[in-house]
mmCIF file as Biopython writes it, N, C-alpha, C and O atoms, coordinates in Angstrom:
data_model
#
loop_
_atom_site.group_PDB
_atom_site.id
_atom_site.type_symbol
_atom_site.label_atom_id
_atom_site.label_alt_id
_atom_site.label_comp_id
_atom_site.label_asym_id
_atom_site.label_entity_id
_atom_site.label_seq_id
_atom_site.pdbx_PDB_ins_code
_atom_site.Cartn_x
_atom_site.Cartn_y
_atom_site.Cartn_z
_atom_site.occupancy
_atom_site.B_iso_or_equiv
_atom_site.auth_seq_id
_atom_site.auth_asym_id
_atom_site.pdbx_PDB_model_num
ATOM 1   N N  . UNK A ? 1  ? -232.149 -2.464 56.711 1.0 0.0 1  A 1 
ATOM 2   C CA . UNK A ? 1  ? -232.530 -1.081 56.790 1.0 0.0 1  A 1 
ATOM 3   C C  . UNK A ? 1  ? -233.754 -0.857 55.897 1.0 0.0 1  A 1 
ATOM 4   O O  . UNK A ? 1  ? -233.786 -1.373 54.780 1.0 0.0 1  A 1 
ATOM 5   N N  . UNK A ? 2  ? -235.178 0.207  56.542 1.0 0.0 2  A 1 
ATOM 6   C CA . UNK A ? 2  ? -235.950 0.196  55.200 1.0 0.0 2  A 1 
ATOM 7   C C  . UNK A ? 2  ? -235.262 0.811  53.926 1.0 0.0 2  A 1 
ATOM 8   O O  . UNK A ? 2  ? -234.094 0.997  53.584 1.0 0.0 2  A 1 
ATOM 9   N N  . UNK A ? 3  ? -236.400 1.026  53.418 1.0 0.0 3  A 1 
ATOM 10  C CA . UNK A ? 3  ? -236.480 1.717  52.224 1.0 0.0 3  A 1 
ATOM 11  C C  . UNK A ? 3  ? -236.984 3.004  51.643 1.0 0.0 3  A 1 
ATOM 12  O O  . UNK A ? 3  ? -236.900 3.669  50.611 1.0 0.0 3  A 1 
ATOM 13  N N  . UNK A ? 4  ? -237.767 3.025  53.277 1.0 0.0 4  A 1 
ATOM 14  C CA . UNK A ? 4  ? -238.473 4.707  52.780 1.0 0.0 4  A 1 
ATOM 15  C C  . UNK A ? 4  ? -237.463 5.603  54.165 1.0 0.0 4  A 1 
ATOM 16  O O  . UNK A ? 4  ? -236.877 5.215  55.176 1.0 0.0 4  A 1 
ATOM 17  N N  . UNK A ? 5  ? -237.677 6.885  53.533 1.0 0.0 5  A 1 
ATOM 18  C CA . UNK A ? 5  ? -237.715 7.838  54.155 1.0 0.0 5  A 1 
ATOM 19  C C  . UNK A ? 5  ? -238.462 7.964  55.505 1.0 0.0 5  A 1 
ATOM 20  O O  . UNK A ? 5  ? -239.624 7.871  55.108 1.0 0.0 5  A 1 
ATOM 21  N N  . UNK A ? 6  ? -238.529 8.098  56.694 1.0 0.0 6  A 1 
ATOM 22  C CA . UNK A ? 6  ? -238.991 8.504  57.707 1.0 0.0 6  A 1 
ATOM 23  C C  . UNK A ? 6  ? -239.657 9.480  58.218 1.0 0.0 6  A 1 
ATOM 24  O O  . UNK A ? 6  ? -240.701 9.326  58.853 1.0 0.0 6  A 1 
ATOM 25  N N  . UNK A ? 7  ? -238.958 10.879 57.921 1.0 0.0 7  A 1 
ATOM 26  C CA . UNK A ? 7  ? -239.184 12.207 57.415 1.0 0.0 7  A 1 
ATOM 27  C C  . UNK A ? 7  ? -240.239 12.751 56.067 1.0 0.0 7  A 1 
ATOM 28  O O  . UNK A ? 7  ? -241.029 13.671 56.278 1.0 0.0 7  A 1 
ATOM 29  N N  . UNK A ? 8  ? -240.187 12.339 55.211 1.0 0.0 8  A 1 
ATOM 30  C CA . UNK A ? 8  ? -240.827 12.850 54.111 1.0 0.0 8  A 1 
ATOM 31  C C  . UNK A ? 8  ? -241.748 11.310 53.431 1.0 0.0 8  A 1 
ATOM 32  O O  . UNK A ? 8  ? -242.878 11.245 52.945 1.0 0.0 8  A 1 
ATOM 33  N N  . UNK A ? 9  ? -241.056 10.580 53.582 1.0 0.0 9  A 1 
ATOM 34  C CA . UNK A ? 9  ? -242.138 9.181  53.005 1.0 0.0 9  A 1 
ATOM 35  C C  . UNK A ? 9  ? -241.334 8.793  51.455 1.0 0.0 9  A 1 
ATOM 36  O O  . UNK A ? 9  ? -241.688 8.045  50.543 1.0 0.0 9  A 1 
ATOM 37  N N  . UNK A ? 10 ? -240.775 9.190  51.533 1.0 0.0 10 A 1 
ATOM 38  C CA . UNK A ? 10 ? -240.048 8.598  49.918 1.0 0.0 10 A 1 
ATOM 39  C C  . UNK A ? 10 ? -239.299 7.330  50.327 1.0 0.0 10 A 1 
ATOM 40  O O  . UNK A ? 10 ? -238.488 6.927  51.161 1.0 0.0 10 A 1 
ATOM 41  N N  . UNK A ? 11 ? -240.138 6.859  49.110 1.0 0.0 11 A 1 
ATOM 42  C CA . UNK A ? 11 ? -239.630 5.386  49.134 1.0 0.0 11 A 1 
ATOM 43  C C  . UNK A ? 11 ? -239.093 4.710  47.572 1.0 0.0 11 A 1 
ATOM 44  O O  . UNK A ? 11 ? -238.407 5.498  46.921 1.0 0.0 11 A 1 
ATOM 45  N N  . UNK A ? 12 ? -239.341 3.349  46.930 1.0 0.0 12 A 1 
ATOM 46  C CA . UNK A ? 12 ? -238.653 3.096  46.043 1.0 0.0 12 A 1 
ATOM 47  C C  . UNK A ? 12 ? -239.864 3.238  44.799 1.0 0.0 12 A 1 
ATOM 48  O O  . UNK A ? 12 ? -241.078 3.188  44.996 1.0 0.0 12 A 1 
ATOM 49  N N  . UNK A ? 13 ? -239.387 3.370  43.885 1.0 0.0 13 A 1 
ATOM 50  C CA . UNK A ? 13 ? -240.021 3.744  42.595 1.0 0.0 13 A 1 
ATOM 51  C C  . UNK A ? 13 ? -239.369 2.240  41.659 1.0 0.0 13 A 1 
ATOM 52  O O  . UNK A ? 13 ? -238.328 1.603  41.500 1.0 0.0 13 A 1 
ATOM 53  N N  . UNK A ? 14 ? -240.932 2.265  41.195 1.0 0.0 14 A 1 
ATOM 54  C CA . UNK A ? 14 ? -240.719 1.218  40.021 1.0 0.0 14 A 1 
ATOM 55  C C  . UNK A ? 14 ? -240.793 1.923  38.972 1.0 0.0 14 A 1 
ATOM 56  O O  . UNK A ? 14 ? -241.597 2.851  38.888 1.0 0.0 14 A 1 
ATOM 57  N N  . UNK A ? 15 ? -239.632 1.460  37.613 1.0 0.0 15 A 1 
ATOM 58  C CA . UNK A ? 15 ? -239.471 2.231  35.895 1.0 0.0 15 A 1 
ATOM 59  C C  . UNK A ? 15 ? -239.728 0.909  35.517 1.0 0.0 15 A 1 
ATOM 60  O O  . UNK A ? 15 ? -240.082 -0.086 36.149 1.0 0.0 15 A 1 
ATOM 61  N N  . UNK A ? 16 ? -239.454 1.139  34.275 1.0 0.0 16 A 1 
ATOM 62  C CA . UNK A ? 16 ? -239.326 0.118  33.143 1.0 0.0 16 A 1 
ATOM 63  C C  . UNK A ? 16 ? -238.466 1.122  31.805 1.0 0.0 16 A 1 
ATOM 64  O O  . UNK A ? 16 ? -238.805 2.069  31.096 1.0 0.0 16 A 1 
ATOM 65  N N  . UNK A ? 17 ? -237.178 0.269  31.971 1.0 0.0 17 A 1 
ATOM 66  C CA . UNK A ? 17 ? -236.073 0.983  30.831 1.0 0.0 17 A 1 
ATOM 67  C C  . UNK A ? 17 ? -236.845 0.009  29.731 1.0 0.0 17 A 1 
ATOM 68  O O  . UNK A ? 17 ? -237.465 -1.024 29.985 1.0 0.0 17 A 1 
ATOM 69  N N  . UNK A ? 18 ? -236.670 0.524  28.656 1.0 0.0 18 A 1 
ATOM 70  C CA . UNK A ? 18 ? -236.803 0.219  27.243 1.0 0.0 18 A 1 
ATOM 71  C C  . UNK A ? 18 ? -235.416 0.408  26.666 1.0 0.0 18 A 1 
ATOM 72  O O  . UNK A ? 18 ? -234.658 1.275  27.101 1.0 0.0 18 A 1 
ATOM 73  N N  . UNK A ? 19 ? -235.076 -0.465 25.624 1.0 0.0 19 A 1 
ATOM 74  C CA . UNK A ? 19 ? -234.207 -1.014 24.749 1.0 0.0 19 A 1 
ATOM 75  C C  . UNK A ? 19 ? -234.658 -0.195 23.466 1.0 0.0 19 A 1 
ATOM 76  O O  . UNK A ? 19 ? -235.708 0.432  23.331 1.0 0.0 19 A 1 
ATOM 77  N N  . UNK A ? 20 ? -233.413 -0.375 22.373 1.0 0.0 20 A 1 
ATOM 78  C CA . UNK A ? 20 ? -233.704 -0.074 21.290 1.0 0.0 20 A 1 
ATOM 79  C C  . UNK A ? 20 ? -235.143 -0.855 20.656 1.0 0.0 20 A 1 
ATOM 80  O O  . UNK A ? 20 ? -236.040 -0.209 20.114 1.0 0.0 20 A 1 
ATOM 81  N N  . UNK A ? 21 ? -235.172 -2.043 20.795 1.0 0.0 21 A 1 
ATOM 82  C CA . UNK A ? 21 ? -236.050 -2.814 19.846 1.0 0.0 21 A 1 
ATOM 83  C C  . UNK A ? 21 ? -237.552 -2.603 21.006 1.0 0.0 21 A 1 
ATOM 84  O O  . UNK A ? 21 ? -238.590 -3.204 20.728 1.0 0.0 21 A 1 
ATOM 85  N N  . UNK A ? 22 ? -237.486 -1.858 22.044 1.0 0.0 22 A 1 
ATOM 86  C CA . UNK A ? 22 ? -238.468 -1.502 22.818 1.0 0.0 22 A 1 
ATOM 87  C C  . UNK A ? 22 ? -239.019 -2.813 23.460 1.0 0.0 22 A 1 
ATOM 88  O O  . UNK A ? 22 ? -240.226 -3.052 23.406 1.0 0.0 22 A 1 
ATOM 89  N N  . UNK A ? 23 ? -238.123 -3.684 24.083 1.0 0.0 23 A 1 
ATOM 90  C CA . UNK A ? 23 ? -237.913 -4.498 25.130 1.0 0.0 23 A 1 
ATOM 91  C C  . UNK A ? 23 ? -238.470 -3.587 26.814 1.0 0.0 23 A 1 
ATOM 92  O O  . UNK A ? 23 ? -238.042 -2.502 27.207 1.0 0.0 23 A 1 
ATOM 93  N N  . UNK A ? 24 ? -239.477 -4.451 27.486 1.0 0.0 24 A 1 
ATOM 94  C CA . UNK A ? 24 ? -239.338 -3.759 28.585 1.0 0.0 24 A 1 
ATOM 95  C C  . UNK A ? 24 ? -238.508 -4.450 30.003 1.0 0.0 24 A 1 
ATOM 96  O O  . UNK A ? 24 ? -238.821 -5.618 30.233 1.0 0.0 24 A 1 
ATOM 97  N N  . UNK A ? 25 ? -237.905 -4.075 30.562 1.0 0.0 25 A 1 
ATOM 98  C CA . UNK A ? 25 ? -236.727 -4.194 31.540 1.0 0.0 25 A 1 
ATOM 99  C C  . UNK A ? 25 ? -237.508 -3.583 32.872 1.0 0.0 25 A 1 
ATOM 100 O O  . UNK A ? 25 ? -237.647 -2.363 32.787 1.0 0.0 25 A 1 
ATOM 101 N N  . UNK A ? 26 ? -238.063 -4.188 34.118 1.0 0.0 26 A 1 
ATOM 102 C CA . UNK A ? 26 ? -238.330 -3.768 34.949 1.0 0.0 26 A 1 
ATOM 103 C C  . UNK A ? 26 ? -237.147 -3.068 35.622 1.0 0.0 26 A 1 
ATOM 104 O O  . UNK A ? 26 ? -236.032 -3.297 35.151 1.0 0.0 26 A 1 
ATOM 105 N N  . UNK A ? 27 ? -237.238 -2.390 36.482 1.0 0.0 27 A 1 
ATOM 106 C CA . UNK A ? 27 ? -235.872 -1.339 37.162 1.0 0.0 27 A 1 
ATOM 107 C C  . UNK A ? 27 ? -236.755 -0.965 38.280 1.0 0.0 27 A 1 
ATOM 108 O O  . UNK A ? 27 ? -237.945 -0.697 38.114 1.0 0.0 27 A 1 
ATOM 109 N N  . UNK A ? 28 ? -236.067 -0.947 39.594 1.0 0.0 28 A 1 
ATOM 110 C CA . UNK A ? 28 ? -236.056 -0.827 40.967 1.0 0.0 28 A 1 
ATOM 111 C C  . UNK A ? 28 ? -235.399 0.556  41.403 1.0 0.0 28 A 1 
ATOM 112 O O  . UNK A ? 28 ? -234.245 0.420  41.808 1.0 0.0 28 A 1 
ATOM 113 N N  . UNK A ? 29 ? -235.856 1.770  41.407 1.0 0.0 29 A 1 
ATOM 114 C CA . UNK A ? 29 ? -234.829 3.003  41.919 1.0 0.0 29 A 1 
ATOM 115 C C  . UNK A ? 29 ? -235.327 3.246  43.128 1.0 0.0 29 A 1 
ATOM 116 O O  . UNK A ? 29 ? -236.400 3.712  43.511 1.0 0.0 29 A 1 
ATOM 117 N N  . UNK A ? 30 ? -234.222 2.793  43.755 1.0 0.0 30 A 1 
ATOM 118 C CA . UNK A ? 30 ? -234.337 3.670  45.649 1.0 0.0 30 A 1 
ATOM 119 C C  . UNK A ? 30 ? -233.503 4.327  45.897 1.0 0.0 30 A 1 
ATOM 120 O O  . UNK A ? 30 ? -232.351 4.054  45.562 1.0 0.0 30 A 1 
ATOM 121 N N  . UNK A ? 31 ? -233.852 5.488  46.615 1.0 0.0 31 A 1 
ATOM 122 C CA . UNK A ? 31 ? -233.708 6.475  47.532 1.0 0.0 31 A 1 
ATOM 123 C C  . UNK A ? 31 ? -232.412 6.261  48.095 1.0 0.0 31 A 1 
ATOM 124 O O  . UNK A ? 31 ? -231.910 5.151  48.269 1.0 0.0 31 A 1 
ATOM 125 N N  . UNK A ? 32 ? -231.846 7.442  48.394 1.0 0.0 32 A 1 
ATOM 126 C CA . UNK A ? 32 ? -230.113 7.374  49.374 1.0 0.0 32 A 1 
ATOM 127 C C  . UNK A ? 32 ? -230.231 7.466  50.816 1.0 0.0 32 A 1 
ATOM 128 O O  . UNK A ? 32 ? -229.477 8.246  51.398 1.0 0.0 32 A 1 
ATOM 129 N N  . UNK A ? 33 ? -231.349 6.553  51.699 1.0 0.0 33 A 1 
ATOM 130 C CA . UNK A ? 33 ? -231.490 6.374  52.917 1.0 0.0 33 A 1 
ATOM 131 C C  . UNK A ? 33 ? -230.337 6.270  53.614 1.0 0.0 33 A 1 
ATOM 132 O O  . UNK A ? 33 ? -229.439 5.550  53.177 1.0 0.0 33 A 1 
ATOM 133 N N  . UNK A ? 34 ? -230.202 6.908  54.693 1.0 0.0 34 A 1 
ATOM 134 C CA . UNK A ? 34 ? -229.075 6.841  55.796 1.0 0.0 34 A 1 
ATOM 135 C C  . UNK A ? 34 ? -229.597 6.434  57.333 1.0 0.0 34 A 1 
ATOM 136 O O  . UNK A ? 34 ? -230.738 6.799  57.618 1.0 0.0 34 A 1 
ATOM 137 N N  . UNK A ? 35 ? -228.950 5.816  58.185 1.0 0.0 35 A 1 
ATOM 138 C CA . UNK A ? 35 ? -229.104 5.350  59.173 1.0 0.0 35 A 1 
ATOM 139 C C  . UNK A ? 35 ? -228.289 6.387  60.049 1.0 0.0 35 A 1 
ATOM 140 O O  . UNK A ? 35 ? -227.082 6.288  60.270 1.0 0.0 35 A 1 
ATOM 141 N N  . UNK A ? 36 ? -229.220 7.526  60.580 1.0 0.0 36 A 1 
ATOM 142 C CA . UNK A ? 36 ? -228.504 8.452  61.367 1.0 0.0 36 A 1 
ATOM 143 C C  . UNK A ? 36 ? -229.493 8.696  62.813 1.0 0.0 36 A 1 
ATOM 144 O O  . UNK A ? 36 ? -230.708 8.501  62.787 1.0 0.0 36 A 1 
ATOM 145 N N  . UNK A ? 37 ? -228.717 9.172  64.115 1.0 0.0 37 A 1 
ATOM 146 C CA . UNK A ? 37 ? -228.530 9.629  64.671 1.0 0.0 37 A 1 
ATOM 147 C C  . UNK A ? 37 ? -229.345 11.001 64.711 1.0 0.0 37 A 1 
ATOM 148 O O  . UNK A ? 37 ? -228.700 11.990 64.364 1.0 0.0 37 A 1 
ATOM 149 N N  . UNK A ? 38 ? -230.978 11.243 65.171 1.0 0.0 38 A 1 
ATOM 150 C CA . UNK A ? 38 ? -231.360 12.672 65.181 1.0 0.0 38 A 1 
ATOM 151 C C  . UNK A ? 38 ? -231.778 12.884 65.960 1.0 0.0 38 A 1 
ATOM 152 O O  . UNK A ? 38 ? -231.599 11.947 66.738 1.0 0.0 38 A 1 
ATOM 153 N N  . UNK A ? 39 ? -232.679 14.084 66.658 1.0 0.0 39 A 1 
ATOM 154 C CA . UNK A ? 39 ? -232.906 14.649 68.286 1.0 0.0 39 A 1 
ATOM 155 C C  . UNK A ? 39 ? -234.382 14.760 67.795 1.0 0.0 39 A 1 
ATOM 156 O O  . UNK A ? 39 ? -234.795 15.075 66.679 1.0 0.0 39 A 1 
ATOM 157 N N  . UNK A ? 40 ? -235.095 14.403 68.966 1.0 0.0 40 A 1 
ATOM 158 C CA . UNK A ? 40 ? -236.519 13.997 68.592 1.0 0.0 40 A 1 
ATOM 159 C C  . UNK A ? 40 ? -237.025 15.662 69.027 1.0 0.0 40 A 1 
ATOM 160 O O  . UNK A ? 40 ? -236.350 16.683 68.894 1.0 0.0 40 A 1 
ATOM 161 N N  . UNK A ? 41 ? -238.415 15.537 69.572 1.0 0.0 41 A 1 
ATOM 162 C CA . UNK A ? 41 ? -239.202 16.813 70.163 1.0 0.0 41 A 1 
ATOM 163 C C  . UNK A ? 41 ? -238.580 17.005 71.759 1.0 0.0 41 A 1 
ATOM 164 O O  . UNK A ? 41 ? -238.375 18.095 72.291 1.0 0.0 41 A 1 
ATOM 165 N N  . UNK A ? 42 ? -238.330 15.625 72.393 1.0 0.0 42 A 1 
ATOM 166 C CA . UNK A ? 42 ? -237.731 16.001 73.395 1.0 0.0 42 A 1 
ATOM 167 C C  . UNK A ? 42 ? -236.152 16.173 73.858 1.0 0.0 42 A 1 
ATOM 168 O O  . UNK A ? 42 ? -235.780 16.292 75.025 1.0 0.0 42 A 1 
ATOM 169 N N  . UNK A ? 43 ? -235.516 16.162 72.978 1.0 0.0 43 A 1 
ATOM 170 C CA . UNK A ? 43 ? -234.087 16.294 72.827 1.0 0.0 43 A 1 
ATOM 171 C C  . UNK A ? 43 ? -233.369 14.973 72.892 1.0 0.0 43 A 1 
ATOM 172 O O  . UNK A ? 43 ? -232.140 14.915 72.855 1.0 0.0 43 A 1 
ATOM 173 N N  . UNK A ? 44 ? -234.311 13.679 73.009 1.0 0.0 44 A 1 
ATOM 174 C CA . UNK A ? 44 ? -233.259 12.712 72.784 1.0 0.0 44 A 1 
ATOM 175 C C  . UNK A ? 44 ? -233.163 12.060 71.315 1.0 0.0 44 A 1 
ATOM 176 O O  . UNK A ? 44 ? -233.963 12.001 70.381 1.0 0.0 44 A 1 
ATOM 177 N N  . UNK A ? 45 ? -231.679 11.536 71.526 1.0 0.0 45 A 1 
ATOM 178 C CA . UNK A ? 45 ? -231.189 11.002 70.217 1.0 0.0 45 A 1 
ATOM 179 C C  . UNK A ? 45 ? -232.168 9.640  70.150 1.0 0.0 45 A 1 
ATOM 180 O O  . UNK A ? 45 ? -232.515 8.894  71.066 1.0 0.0 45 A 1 
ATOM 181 N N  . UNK A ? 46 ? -232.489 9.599  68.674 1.0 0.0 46 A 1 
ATOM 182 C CA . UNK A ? 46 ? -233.059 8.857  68.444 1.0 0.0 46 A 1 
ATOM 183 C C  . UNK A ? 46 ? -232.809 8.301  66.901 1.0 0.0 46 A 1 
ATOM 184 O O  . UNK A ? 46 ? -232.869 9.260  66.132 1.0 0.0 46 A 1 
ATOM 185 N N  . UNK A ? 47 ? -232.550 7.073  66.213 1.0 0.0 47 A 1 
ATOM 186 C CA . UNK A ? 47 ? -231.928 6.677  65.221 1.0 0.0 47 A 1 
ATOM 187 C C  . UNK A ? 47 ? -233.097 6.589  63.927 1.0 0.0 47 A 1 
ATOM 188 O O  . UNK A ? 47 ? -234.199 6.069  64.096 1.0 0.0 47 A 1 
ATOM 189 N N  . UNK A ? 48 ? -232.815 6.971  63.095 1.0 0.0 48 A 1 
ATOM 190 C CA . UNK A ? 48 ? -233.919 7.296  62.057 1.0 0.0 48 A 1 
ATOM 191 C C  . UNK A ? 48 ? -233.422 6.916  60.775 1.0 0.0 48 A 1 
ATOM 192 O O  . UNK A ? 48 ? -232.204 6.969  60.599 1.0 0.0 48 A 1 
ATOM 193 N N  . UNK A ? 49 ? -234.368 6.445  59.612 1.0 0.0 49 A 1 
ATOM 194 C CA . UNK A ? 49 ? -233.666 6.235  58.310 1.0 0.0 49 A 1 
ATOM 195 C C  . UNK A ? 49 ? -234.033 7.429  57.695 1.0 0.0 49 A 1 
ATOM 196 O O  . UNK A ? 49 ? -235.236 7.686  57.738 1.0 0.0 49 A 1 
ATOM 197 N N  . UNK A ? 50 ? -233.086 8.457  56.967 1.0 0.0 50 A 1 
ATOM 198 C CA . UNK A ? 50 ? -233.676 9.676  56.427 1.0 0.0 50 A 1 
ATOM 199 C C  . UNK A ? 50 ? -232.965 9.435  55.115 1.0 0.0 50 A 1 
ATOM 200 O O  . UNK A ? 50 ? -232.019 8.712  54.804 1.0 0.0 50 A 1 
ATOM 201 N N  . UNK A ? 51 ? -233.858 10.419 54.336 1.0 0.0 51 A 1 
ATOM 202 C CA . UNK A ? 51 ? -233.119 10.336 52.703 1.0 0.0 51 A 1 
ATOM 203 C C  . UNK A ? 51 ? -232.272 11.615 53.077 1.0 0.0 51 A 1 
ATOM 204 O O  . UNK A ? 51 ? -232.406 12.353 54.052 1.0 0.0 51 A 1 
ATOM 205 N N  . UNK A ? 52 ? -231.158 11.692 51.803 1.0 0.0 52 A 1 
ATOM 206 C CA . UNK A ? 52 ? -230.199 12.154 51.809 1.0 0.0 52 A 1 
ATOM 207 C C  . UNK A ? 52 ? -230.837 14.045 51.835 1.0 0.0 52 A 1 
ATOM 208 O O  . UNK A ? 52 ? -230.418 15.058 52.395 1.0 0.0 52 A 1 
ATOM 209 N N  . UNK A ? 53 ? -232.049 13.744 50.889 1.0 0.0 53 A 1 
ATOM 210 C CA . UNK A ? 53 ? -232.451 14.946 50.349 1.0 0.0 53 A 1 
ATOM 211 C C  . UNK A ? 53 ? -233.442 15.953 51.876 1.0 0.0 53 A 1 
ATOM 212 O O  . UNK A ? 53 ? -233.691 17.142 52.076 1.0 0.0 53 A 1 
ATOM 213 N N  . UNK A ? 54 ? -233.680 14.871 52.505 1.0 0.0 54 A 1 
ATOM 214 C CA . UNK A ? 54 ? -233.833 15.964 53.814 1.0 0.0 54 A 1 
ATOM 215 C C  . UNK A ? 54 ? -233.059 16.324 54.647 1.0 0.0 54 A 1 
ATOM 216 O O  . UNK A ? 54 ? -233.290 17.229 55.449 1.0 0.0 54 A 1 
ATOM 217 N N  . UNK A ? 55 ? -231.720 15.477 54.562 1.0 0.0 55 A 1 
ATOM 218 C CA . UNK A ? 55 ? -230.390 16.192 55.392 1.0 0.0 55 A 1 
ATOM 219 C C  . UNK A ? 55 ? -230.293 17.491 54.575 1.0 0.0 55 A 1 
ATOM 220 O O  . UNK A ? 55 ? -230.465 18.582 55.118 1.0 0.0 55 A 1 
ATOM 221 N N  . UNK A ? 56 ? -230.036 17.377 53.362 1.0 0.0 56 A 1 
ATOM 222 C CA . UNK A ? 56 ? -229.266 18.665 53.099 1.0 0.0 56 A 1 
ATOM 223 C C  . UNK A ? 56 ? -230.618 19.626 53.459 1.0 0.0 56 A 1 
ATOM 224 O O  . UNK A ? 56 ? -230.299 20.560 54.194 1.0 0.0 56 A 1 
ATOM 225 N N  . UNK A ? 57 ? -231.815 19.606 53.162 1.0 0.0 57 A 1 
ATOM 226 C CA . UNK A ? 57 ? -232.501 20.507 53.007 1.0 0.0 57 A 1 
ATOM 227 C C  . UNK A ? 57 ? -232.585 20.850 54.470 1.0 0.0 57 A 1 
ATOM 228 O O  . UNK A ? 57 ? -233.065 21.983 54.511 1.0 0.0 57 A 1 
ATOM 229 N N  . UNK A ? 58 ? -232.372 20.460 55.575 1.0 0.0 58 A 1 
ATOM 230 C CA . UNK A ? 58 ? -232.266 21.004 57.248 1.0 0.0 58 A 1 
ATOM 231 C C  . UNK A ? 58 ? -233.889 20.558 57.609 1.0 0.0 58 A 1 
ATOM 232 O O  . UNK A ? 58 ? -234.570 21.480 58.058 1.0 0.0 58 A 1 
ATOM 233 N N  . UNK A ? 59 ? -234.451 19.458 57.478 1.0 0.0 59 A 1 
ATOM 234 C CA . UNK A ? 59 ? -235.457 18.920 58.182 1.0 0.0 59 A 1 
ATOM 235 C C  . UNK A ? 59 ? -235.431 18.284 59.529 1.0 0.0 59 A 1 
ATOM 236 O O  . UNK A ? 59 ? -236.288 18.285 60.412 1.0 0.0 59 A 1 
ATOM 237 N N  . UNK A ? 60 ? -234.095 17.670 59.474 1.0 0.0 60 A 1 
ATOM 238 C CA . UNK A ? 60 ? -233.680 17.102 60.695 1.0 0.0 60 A 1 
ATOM 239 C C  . UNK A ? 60 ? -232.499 17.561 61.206 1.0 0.0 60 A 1 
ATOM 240 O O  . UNK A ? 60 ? -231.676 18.021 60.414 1.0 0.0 60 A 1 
ATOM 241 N N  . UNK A ? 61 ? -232.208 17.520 62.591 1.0 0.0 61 A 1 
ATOM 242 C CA . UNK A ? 61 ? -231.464 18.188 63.072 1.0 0.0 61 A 1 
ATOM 243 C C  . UNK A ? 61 ? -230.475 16.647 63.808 1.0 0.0 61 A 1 
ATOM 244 O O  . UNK A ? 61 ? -231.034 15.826 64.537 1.0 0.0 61 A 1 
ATOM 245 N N  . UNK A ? 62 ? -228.862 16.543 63.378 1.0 0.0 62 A 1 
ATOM 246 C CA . UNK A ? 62 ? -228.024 15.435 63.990 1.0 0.0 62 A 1 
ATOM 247 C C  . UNK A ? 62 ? -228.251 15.757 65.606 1.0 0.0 62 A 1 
ATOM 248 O O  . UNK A ? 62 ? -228.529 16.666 66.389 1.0 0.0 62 A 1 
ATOM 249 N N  . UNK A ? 63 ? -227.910 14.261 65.522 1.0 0.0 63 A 1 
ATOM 250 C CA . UNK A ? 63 ? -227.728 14.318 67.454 1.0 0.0 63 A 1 
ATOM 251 C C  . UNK A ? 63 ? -225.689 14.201 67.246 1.0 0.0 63 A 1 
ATOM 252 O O  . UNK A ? 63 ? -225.031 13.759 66.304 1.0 0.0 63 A 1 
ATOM 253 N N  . UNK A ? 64 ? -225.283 14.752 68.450 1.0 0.0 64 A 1 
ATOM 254 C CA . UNK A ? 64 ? -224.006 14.750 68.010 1.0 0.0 64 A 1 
ATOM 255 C C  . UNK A ? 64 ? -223.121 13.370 69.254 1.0 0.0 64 A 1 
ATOM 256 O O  . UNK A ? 64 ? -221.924 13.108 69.133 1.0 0.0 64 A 1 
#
């Protein structure tokens, strides 16, 4: 499954955690992509990876 968003383009972010003694620790944070089921411009279902944060916000509409 990717990694980005489909809908909005969010994808994975690189950090770097630091330690007490200020060690740097690369860190990988991705996105809560879902493999769903949505209705395109012409009403067919069509399977999309969306982040979690454009379901709730009503960007995409489920195919049922």
């Amino acid at each position: 499954m990717a990694k980005t968003c489909e809908i909005c383009g969010k994808g994975t972010l690189k950090a770097a955690k630091r330690t007490f003694s200020n060690k740097k620790i690369d860190n990988v944070q991705s996105p809560n992509i879902q493999e769903i089921r949505v209705l395109d411009k012409n009403g067919h279902a069509v399977r999309k990876c969306v982040c979690t944060s454009c379901l709730r916000a009503g960007k995409v509409q489920k195919a049922i």
